[in-house]
DRENBAVEX-203075 format. One line per field, with one value per atom (N, C-alpha, C, CB): atom name; residue in three letters; residue number from 1; x, y, z. Coordinates in nm, 2 decimals. Atoms other than C-alpha are relative to their C-alpha. Glycine has a CB too. Layout:
BEGIN
a <- (CA; ...) $
r <- (ALA; ...) $
k <- (NUM; ...) $
east <- (X; ...) $
north <- (Y; ...) $
up <- (Z; ...) $
END
This chain:
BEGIN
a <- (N; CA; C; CB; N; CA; C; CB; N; CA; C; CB; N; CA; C; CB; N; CA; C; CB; N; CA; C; CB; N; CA; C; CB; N; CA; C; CB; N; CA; C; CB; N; CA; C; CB; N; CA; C; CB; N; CA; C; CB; N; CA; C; CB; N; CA; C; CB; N; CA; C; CB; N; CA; C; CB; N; CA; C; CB; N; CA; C; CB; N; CA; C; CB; N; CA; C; CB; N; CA; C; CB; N; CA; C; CB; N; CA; C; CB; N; CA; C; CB; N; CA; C; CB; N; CA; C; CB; N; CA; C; CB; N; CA; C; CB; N; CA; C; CB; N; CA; C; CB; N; CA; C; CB; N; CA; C; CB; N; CA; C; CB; N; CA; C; CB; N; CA; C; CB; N; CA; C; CB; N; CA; C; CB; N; CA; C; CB; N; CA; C; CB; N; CA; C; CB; N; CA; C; CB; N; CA; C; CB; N; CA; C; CB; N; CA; C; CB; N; CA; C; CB; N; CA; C; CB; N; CA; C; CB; N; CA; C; CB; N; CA; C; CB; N; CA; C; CB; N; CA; C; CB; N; CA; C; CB; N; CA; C; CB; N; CA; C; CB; N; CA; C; CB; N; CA; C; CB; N; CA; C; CB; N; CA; C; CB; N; CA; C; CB; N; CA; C; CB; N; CA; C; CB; N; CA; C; CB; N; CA; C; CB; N; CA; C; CB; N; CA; C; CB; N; CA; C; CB; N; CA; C; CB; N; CA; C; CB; N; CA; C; CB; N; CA; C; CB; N; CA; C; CB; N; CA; C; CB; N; CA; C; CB; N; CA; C; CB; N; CA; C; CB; N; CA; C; CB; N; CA; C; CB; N; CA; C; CB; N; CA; C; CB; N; CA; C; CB; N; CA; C; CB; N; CA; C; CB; N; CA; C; CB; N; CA; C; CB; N; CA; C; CB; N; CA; C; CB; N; CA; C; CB; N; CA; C; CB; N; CA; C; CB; N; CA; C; CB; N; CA; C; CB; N; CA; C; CB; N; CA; C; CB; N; CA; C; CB; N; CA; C; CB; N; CA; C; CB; N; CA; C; CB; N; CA; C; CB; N; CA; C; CB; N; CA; C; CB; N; CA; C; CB; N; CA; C; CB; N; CA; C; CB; N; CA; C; CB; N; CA; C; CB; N; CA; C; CB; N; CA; C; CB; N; CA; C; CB; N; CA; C; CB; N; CA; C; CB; N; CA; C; CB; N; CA; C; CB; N; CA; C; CB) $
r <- (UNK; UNK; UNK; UNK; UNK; UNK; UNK; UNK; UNK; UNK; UNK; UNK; UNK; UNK; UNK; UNK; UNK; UNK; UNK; UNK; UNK; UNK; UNK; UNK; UNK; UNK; UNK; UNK; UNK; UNK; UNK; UNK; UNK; UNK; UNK; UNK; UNK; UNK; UNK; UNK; UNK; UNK; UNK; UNK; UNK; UNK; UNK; UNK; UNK; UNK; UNK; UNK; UNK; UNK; UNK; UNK; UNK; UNK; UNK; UNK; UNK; UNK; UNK; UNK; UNK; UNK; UNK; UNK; UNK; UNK; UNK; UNK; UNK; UNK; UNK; UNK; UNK; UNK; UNK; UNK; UNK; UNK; UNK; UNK; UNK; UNK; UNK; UNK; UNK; UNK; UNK; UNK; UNK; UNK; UNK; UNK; UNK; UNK; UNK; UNK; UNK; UNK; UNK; UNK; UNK; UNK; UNK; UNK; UNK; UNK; UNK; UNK; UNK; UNK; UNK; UNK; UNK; UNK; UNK; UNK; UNK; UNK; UNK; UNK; UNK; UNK; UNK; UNK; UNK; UNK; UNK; UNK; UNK; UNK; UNK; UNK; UNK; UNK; UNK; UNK; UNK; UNK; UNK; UNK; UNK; UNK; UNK; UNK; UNK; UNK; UNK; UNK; UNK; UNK; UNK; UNK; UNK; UNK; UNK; UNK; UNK; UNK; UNK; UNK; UNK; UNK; UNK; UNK; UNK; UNK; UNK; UNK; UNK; UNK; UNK; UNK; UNK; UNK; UNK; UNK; UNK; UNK; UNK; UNK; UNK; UNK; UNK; UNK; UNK; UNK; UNK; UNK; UNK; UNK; UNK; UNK; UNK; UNK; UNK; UNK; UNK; UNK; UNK; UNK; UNK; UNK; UNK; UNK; UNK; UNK; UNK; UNK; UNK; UNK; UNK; UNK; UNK; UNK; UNK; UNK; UNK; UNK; UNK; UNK; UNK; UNK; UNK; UNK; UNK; UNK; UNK; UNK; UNK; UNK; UNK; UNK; UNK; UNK; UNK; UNK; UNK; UNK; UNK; UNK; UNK; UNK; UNK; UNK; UNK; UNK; UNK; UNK; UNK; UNK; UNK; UNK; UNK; UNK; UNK; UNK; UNK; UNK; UNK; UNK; UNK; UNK; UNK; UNK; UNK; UNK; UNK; UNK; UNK; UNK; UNK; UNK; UNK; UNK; UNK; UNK; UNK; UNK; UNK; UNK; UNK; UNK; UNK; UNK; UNK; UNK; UNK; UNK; UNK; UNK; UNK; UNK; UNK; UNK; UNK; UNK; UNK; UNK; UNK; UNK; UNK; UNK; UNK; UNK; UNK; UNK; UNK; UNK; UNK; UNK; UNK; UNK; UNK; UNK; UNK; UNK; UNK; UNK; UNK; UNK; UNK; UNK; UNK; UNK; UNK; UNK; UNK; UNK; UNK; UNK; UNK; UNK; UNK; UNK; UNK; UNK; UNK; UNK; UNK; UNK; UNK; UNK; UNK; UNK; UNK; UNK; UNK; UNK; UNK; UNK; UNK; UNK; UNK; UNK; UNK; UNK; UNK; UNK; UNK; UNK; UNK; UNK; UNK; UNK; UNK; UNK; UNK; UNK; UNK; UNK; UNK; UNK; UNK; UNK; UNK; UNK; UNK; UNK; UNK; UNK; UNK; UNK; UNK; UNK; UNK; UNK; UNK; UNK; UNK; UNK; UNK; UNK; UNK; UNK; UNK; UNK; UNK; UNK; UNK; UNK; UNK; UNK; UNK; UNK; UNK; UNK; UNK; UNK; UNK; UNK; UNK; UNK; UNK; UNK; UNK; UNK; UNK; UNK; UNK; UNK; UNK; UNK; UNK; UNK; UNK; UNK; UNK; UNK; UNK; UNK; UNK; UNK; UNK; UNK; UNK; UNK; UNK; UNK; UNK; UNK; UNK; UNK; UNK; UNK; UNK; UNK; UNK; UNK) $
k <- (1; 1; 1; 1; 2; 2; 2; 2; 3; 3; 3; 3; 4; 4; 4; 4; 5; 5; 5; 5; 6; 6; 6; 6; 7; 7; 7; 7; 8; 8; 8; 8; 9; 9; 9; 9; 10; 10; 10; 10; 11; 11; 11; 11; 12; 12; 12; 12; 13; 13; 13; 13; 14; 14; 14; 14; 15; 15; 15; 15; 16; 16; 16; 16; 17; 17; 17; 17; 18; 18; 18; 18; 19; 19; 19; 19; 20; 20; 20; 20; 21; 21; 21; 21; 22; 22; 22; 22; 23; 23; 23; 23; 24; 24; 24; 24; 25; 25; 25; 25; 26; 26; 26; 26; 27; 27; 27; 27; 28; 28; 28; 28; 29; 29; 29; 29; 30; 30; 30; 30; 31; 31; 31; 31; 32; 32; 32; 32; 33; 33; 33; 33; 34; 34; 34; 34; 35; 35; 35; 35; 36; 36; 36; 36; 37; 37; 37; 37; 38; 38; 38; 38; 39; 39; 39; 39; 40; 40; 40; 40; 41; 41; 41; 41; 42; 42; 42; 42; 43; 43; 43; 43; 44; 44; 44; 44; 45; 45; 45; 45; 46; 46; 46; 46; 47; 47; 47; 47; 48; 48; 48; 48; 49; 49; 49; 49; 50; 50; 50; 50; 51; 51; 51; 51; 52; 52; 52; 52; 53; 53; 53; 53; 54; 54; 54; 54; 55; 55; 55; 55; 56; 56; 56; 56; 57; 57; 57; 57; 58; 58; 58; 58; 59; 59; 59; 59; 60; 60; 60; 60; 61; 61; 61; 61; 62; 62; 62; 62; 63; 63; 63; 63; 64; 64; 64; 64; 65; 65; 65; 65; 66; 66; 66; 66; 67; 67; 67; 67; 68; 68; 68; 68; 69; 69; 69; 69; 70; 70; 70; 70; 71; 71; 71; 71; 72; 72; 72; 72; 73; 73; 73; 73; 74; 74; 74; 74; 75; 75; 75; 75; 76; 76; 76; 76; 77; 77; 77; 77; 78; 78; 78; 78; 79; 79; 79; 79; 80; 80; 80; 80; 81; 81; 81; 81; 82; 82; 82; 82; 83; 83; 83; 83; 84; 84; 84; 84; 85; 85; 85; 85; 86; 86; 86; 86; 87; 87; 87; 87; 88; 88; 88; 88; 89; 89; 89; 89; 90; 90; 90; 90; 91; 91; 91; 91; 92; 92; 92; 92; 93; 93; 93; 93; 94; 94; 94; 94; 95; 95; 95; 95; 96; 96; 96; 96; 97; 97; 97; 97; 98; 98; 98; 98; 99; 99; 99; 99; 100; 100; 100; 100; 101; 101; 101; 101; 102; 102; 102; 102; 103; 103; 103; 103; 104; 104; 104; 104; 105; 105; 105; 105; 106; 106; 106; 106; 107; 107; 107; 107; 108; 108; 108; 108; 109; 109; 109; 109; 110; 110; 110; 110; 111; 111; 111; 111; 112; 112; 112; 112; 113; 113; 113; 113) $
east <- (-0.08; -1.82; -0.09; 0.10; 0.03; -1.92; 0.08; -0.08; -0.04; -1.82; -0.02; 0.01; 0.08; -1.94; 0.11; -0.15; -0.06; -1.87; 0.01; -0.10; -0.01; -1.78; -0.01; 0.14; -0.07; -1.82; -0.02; -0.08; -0.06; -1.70; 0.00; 0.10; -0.04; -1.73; 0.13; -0.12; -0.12; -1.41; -0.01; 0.10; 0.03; -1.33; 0.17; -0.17; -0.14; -1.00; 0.01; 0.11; 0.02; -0.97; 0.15; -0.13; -0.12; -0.66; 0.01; 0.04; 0.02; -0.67; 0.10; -0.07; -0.07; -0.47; -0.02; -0.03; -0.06; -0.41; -0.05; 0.14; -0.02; -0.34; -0.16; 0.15; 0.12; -0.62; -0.17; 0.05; 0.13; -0.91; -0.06; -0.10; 0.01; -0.88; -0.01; 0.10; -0.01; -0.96; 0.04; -0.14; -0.02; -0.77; -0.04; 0.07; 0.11; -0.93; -0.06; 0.05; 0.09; -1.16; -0.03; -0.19; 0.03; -1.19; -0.11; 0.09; 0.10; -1.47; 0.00; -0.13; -0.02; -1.52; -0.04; 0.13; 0.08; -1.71; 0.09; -0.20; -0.06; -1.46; -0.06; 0.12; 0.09; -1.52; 0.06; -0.05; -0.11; -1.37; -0.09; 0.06; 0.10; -1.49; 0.01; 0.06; 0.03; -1.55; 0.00; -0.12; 0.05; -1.51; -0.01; 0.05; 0.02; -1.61; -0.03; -0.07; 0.09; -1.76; -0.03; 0.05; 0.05; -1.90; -0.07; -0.11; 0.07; -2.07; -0.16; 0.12; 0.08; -2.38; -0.09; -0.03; 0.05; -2.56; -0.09; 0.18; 0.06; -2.88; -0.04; -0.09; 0.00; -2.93; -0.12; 0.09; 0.14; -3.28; -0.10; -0.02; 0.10; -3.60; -0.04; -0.08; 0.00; -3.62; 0.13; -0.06; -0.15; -3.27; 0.14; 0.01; -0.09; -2.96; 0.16; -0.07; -0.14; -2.59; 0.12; 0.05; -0.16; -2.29; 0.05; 0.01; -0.11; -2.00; 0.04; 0.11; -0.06; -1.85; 0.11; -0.06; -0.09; -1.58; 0.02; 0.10; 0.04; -1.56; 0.16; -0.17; -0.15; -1.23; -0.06; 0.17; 0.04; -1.33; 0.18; -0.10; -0.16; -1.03; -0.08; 0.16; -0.02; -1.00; 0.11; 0.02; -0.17; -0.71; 0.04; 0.02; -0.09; -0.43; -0.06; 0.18; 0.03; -0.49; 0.13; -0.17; -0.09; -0.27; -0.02; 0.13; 0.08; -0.40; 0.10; -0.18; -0.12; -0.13; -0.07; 0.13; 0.08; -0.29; 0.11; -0.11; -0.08; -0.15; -0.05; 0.02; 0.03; -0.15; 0.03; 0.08; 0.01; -0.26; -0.04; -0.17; 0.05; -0.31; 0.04; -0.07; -0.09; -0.22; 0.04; -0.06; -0.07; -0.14; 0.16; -0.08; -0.17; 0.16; 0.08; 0.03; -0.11; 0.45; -0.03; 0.02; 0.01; 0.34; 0.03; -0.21; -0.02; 0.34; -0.05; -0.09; 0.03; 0.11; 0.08; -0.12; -0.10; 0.31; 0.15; -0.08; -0.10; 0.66; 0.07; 0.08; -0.06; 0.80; -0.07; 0.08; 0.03; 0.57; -0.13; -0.04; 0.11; 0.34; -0.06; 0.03; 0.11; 0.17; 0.08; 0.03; -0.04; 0.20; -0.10; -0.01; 0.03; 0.09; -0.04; 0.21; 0.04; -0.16; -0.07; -0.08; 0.01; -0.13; -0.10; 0.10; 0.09; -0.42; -0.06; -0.11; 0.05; -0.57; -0.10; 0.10; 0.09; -0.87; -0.02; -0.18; 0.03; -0.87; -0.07; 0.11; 0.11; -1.15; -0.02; -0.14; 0.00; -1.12; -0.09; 0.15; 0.08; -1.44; -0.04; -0.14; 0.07; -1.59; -0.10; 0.10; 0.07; -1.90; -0.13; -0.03; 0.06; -2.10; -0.12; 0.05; 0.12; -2.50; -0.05; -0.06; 0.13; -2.81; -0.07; -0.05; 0.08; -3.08; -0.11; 0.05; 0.11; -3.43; -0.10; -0.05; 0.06; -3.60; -0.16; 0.05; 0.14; -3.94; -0.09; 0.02; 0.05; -4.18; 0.10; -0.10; -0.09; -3.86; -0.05; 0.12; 0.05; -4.05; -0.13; -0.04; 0.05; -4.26; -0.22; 0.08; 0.13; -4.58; -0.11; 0.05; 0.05; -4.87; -0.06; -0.16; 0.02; -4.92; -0.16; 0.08; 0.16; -5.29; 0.01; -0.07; 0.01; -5.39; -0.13; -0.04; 0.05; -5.60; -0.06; 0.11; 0.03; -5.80; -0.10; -0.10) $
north <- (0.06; -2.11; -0.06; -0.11; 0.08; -2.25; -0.04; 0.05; 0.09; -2.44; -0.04; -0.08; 0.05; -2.53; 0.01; 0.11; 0.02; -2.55; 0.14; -0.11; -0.09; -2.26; -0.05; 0.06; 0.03; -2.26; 0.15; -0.14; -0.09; -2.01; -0.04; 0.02; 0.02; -1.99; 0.07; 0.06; -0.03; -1.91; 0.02; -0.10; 0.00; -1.75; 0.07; 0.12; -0.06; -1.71; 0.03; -0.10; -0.08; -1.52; 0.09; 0.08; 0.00; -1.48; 0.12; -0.13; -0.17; -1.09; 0.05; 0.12; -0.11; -0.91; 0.17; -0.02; -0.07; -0.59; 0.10; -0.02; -0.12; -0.37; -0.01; -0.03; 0.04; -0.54; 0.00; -0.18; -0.01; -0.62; -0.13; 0.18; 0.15; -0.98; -0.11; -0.03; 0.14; -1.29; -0.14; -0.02; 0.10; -1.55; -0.15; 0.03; 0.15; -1.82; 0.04; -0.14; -0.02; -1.84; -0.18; 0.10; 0.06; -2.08; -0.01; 0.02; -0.06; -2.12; -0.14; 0.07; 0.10; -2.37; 0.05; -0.06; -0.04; -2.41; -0.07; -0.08; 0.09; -2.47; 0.01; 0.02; 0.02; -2.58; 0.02; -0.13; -0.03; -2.49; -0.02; 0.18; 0.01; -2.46; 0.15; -0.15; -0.12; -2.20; 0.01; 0.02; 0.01; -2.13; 0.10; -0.07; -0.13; -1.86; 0.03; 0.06; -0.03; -1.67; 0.10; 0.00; -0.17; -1.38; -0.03; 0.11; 0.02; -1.26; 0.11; 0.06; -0.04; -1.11; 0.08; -0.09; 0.00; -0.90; 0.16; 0.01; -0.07; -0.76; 0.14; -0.09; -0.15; -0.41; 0.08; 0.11; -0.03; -0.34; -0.08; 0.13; 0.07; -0.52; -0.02; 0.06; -0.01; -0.65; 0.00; 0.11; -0.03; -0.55; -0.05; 0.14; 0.06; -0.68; 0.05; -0.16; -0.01; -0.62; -0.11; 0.06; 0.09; -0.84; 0.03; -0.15; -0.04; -0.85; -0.17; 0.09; 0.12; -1.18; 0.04; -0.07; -0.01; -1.26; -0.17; 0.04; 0.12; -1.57; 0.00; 0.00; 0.02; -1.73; -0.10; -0.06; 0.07; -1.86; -0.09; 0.11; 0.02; -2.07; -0.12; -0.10; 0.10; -2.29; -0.10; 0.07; 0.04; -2.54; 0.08; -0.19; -0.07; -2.43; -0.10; 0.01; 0.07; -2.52; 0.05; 0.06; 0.00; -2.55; -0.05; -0.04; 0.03; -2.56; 0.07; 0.06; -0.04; -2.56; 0.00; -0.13; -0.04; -2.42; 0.03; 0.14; -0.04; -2.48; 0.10; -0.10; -0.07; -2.25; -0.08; 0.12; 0.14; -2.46; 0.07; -0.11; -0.09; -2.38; 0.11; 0.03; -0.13; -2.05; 0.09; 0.08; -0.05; -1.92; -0.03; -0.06; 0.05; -2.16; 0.02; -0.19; -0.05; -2.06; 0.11; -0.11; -0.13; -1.76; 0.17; 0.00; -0.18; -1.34; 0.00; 0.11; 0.00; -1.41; -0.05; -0.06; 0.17; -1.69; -0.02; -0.19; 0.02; -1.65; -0.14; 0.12; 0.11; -1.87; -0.09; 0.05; 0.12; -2.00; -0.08; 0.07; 0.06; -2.27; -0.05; -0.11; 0.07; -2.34; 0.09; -0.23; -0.07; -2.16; -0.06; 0.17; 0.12; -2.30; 0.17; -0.13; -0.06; -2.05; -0.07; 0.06; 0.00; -2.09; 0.07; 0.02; -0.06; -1.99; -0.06; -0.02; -0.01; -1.98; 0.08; 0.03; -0.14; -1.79; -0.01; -0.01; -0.04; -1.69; 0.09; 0.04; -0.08; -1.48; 0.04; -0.09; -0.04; -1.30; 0.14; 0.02; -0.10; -1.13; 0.04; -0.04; -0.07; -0.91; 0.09; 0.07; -0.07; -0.83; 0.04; -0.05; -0.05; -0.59; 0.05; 0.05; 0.00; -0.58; 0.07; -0.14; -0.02; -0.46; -0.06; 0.10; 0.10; -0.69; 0.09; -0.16; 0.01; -0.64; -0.09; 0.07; 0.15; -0.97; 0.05; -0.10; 0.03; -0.98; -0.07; -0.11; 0.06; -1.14; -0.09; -0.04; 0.08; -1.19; -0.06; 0.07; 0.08; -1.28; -0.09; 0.15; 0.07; -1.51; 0.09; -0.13; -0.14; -1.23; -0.06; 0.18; 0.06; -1.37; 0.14; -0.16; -0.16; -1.13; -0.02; 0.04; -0.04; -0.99; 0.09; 0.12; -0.10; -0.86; 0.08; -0.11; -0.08; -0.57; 0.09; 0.06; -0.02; -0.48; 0.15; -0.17) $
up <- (0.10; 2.91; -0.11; 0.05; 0.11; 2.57; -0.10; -0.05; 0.12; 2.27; -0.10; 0.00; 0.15; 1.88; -0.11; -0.05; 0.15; 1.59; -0.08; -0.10; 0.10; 1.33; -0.16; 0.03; 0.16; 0.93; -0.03; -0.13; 0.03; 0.71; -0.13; 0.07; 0.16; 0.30; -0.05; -0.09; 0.01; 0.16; -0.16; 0.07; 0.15; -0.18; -0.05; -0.04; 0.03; -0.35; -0.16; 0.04; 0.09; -0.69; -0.02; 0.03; 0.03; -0.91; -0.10; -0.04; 0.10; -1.12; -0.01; 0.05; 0.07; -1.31; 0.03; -0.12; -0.06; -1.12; -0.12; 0.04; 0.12; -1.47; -0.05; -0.16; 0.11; -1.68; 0.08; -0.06; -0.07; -1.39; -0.08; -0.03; 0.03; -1.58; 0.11; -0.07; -0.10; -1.34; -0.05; 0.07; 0.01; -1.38; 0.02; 0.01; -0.07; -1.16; 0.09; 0.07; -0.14; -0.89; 0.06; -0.05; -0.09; -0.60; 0.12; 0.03; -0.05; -0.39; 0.10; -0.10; -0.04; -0.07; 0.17; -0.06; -0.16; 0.30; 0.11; 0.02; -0.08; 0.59; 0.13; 0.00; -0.12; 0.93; 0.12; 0.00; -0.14; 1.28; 0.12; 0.00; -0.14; 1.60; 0.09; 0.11; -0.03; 1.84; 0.17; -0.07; -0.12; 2.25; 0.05; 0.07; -0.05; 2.47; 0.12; -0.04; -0.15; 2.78; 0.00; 0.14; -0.06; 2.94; 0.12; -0.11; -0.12; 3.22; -0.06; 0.15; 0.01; 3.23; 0.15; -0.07; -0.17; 3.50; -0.03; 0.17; 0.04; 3.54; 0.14; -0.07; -0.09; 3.68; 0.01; -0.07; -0.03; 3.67; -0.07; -0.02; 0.02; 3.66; -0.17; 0.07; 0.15; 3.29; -0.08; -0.04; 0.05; 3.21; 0.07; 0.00; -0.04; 3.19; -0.14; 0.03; 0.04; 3.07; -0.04; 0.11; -0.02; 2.93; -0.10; 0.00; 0.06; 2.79; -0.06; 0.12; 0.05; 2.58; -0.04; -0.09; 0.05; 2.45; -0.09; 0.12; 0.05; 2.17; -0.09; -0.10; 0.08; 1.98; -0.08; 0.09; 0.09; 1.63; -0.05; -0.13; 0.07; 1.45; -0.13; 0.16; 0.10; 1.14; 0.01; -0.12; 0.03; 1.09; -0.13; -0.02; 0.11; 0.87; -0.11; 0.02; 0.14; 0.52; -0.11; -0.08; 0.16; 0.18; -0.12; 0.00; 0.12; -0.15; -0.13; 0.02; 0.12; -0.45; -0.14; -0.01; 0.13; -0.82; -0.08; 0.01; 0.15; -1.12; -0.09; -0.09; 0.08; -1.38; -0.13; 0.02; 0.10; -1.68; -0.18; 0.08; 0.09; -2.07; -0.07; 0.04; 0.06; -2.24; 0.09; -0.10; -0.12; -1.92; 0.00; 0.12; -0.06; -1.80; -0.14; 0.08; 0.11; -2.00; -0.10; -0.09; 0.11; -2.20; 0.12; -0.08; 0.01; -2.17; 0.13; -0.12; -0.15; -1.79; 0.04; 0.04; -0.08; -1.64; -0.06; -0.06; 0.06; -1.79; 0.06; 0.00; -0.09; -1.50; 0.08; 0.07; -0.11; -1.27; -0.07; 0.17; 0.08; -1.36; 0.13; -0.12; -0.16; -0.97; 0.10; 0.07; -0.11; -0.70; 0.13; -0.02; -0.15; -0.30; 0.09; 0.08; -0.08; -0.10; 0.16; -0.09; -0.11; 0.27; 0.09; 0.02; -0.04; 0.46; 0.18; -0.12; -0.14; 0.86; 0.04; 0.07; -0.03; 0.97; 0.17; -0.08; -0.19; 1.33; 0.04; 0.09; -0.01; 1.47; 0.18; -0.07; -0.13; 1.82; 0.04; 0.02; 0.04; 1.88; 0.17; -0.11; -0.13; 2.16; -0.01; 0.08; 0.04; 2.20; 0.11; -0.12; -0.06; 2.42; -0.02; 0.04; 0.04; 2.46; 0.12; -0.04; -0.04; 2.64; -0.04; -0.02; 0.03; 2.69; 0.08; 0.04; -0.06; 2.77; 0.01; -0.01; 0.00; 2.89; 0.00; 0.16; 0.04; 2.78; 0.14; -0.15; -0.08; 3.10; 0.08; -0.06; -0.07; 3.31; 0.12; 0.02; -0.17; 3.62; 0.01; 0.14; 0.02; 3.47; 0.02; 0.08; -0.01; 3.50; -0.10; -0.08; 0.17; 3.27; -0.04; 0.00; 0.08; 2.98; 0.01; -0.20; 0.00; 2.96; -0.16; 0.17; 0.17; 2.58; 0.04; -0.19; -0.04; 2.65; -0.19; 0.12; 0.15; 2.34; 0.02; -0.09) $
END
């Protein structure tokens, strides 16, 4: 089992579709945490096998952007002048390796020139 911390930069960006205009951009480092396991098991001298498995998460967030300026109320924005983007990042990873331990049996290396 393990445990830590997670961060994660985050970037949100408001475009016009037709045009390829950006309306705003958002930008910002969140923080979560992180727990896991695996097993591991080695199968020949030097080598070894595992398998993990790790669950990242964020808390939920909500962050409400007005639309400010010649935006709100004109030909972009007829009606809305803020809108409220709801967001969660959850991260369910799995991940399978090959290892080869370097002087697993504590052997002392010899440099041979």
């Amino acid at each position: 089992m393990k445990g830590g911390a997670a961060v994660a930069n985050q970037n949100w960006t408001l475009f016009n579709n037709a045009t390829g205009v950006g309306f705003f951009s958002a930008d910002r480092t969140r923080w979560g945490g992180t727990i896991g396991t695996g097993i591991e098991y080695g199968f020949a001298p030097s080598w070894s096998v595992a398998l993990e498995y790790d669950y990242l998460w964020r808390v939920s967030n909500s962050n409400t952007y007005l639309v400010t300026g010649a935006l709100a109320g004109g030909a972009l924005f007829p009606v809305v002048n803020s809108f409220t983007a709801n967001t969660r990042s959850d991260v369910n990873m799995i991940t399978a390796r090959i290892n080869y331990h370097f002087n697993a049996f504590g052997a002392p290396v010899a440099a041979r020139y």
